[in-house]
N, C-alpha and C positions, 0 to 999 in steps of 0.2 A: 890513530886519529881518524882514520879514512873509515874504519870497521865501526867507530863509533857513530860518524856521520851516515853512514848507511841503516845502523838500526833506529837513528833519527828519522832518515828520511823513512823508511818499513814503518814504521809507528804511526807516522804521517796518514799513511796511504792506509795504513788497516784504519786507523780513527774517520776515515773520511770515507772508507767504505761502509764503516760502522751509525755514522753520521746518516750516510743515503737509506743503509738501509730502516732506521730508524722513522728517518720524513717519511718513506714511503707507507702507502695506504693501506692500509689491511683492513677487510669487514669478514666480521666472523659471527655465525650465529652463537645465540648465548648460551647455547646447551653444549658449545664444544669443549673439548677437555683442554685442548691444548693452550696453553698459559705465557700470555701476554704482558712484558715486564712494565710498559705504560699503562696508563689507565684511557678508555676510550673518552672519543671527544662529545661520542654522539650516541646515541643506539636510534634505530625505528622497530616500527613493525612493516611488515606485509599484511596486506587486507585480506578476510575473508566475508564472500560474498554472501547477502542473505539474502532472502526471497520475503517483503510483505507480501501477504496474499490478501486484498484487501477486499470484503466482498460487501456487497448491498442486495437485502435479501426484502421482499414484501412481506409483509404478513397484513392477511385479511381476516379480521374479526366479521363475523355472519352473525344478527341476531333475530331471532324469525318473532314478527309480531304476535301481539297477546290474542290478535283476531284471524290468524293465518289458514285456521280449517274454515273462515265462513268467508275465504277472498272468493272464490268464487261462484258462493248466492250471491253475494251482493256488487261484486263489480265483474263479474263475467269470466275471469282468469283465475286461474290456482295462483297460492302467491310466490311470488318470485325467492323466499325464501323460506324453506320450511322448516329447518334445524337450525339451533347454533351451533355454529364450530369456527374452524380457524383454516385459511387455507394460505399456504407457505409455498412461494416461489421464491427463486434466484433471480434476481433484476440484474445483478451485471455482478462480475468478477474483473478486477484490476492487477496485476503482477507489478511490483514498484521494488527496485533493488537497491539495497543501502548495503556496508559492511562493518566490518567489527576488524579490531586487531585479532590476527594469527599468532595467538600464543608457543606455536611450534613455530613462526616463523620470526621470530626475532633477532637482530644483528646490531652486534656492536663497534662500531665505527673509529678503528688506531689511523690518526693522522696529526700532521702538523696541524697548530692552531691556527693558522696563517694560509694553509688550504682550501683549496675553494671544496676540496671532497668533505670539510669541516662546517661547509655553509650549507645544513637541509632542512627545507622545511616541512612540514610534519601537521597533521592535523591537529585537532584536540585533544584524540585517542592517542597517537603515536604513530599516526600509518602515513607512511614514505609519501608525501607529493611533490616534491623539488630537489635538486642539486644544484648546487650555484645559484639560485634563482636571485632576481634582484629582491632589496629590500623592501622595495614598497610593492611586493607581489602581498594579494590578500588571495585567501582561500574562495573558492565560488561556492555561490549561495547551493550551491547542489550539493556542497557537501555537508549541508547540514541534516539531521535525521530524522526524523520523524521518530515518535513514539508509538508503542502499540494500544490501540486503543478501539470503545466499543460503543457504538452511537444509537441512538431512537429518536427518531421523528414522526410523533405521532401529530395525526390529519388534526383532529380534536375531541380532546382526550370525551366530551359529552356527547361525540354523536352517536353514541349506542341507547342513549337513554329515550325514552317515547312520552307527548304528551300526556301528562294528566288532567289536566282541566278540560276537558273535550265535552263532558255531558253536559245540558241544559235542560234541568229536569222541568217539565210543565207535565199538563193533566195529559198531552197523548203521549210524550216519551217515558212517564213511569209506565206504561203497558206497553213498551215496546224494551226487545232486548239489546244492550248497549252496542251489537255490533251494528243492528239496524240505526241506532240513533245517529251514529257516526255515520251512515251511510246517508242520512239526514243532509246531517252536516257541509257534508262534500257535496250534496248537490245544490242545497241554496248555495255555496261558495261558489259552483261554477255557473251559477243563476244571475250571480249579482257581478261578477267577471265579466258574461257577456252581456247582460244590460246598462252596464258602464261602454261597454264598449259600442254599441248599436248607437249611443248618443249622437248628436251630433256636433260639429266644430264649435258651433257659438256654447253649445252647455258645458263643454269640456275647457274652457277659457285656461284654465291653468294648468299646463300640460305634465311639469314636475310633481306635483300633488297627487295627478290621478298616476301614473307612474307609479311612485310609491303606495300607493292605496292599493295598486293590481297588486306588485311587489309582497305587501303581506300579508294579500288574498292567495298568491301561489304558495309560499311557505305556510301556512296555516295548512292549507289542500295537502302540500304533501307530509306533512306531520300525523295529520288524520290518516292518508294514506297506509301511510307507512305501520299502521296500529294492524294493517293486514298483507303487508308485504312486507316488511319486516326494514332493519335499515344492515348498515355494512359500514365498518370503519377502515381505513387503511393506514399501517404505520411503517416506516422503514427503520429497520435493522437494520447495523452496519457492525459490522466484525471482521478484526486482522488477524492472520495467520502467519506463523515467523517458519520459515521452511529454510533447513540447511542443505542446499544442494550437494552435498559431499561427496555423490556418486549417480551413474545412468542407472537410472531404472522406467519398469513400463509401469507400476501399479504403487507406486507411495500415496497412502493415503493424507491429505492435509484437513479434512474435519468429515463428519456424517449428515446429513442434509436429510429428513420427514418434511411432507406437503400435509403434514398436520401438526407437528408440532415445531418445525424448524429445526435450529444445531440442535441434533440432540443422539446420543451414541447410538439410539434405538432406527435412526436413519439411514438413507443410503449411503453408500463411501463415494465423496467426492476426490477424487484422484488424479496425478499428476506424472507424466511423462517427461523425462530430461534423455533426452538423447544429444553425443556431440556429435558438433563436425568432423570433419575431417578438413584440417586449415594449411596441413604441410608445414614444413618447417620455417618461419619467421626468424630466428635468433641472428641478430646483427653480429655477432662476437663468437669465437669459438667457445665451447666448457671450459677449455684444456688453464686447471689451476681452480676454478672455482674460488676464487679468494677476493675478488673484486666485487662491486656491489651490484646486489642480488634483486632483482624485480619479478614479475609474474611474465609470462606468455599466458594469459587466461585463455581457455577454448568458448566457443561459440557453440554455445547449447541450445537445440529446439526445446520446447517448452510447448505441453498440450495439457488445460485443463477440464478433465470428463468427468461426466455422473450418470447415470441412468441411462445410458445409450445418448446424450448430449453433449456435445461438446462447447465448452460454457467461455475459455481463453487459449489462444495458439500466439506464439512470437518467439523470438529467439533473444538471449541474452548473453554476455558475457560472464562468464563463470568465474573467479580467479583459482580456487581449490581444485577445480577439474582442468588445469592446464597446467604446464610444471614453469622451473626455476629458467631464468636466463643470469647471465653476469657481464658486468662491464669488466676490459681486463684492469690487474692491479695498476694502479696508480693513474688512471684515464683521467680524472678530475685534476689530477696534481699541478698541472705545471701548463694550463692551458682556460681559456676558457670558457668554455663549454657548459651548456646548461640543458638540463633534463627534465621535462615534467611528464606524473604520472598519475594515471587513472585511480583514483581511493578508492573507489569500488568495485574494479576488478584487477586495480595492479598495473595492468599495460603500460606500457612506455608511449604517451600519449608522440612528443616532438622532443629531439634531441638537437642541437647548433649550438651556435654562438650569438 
């Protein structure tokens, strides 16, 4: 009787070891072989970092007037533009970091359903931003992402075009040639500009009228003008660049840059520097087990963006890919409660407590 009550009670004790160890937490990435008799409650991913590289570039249309070799007989100056062409600067370069799920880094999460290591919340992709977090936690507007995308703001889209009704044919301008008639033109306009103006207060009685009347006596003069100076449009380009920081280098190229034709492979190579820190070791928790749940240590990467001997963006970022793995030990969530949020963008373990 006594030897049966004892494999009673042995049976007891192995079940109730069997039991603990069963509640207890295990996260395992999904590529692991070894084989788990539950099914998990949860999986996430781990984020990896990306680089927009968001640029705003000018482009200036040149279009030289139809009167540009007689600018100056007739108004004293060569004209301000003699060709057409196109001329292509970088207005400004922006670095803006989003990430994406780590397909190599995904974990699937054995616990009790009734665990707080069973309560994570997660973005819309998959990627880890809470353990235990309360339920009316909502996501921050920063983690929402932007798409890549490619923009033009053109000045307007007719200002390249040049008057045509300029001529006023009578008996002296058919014997004079069209660049002098316009030459006409512009100076009765700046005739009747300053004899309007020489008036005095009592003839000028209505001060908005003559206002507008100078108004489209200047625009008129510079239309004419312009039939020998030529005019210039300005439009901005705006183009994103998706850049995987996956590794330090000095010369990764992210697009080619011409000051005549803009992106184009025949341009310069605009280029990019990631060098990390050096940040010492951070990790809250020992390795020793690797079986508890796994977040990023991201490193701290300089960031320098060049071209042509200019340096166009410098700042520093958090990387998550260029930093390695930390873990909480097994079963930390279990039996306490403690709440963890983290960085979606680079992983880190933003604040841990209660």
């Amino acid at each position: 009787m006594k030897r049966v009550m004892k494999k009673v009670i042995l049976s007891g004790i192995y079940l109730f070891l069997a039991m603990g160890i069963i509640a207890q937490t295990a996260v395992m990435n999904v590529k692991s072989s070894e084989a788990m008799k539950d099914d998990p409650v949860a999986s996430y991913f781990l984020p990896r970092t990306i680089l927009k590289i968001e640029v705003e570039a000018t482009k200036t249309v040149r279009k030289a007037g139809p009167y540009a070799a007689e600018a100056r007989r007739y108004l004293g100056v060569p004209a301000q533009i003699q060709q057409n062409e196109e001329i292509w600067t970088i207005s400004k370069i922006r670095v803006r970091q989003e990430s994406e799920p780590d397909a190599g880094n995904q974990y699937k999460v054995y616990a009790s359903i009734n665990s707080n290591a069973a309560l994570l919340t997660l973005t819309e992709t998959g990627i880890l931003k809470g353990i235990n977090l309360p339920a009316s936690f909502s996501l921050d507007a920063n983690d929402k992402q932007s798409s890549e995308r490619e923009e033009k703001e053109v000045e307007n889209p007719a200002a390249l075009s040049f008057i045509s009704n300029f001529i006023v044919k009578d008996d002296d301008s058919e014997k004079k040639p069209n660049a002098a008639v316009i030459f006409d033109q512009i100076n009765a306009l700046r005739d009747t500009r300053l004899h309007i103006l020489s008036q005095s207060n009592d003839v000028l009685q209505d001060g908005s009228a003559v206002e507008a009347y100078l108004r489209e006596i200047d625009k008129r003069e510079a239309e004419l003008t312009a039939l020998f100076h030529g005019k210039e449009r300005k439009e901005i380009v705006k183009k994103t660049f998706t850049v995987y920081p996956d590794k330090e280098t000095k010369d990764q190229t992210i697009f080619y840059f011409s000051e005549k034709q803009g992106f184009s492979d025949s341009g310069d190579a605009i280029q990019m520097m990631l060098k990390k820190r050096n940040m010492g070791d951070k990790t809250i928790f020992p390795e020793k087990g690797k079986i508890g749940f796994v977040y990023r240590i991201p490193a701290l990467v300089d960031i320098e963006i060049t071209g042509n001997e200019t340096v166009f963006w410098t700042g520093k970022i958090s990387v998550a890919q260029l930093g390695r793995l930390a873990y909480f030990p097994i079963g930390f969530f279990d039996k306490n409660n403690v709440k963890a949020l983290f960085d979606t963008k680079s992983g880190a373990l933003l604040q841990i407590g209660k």
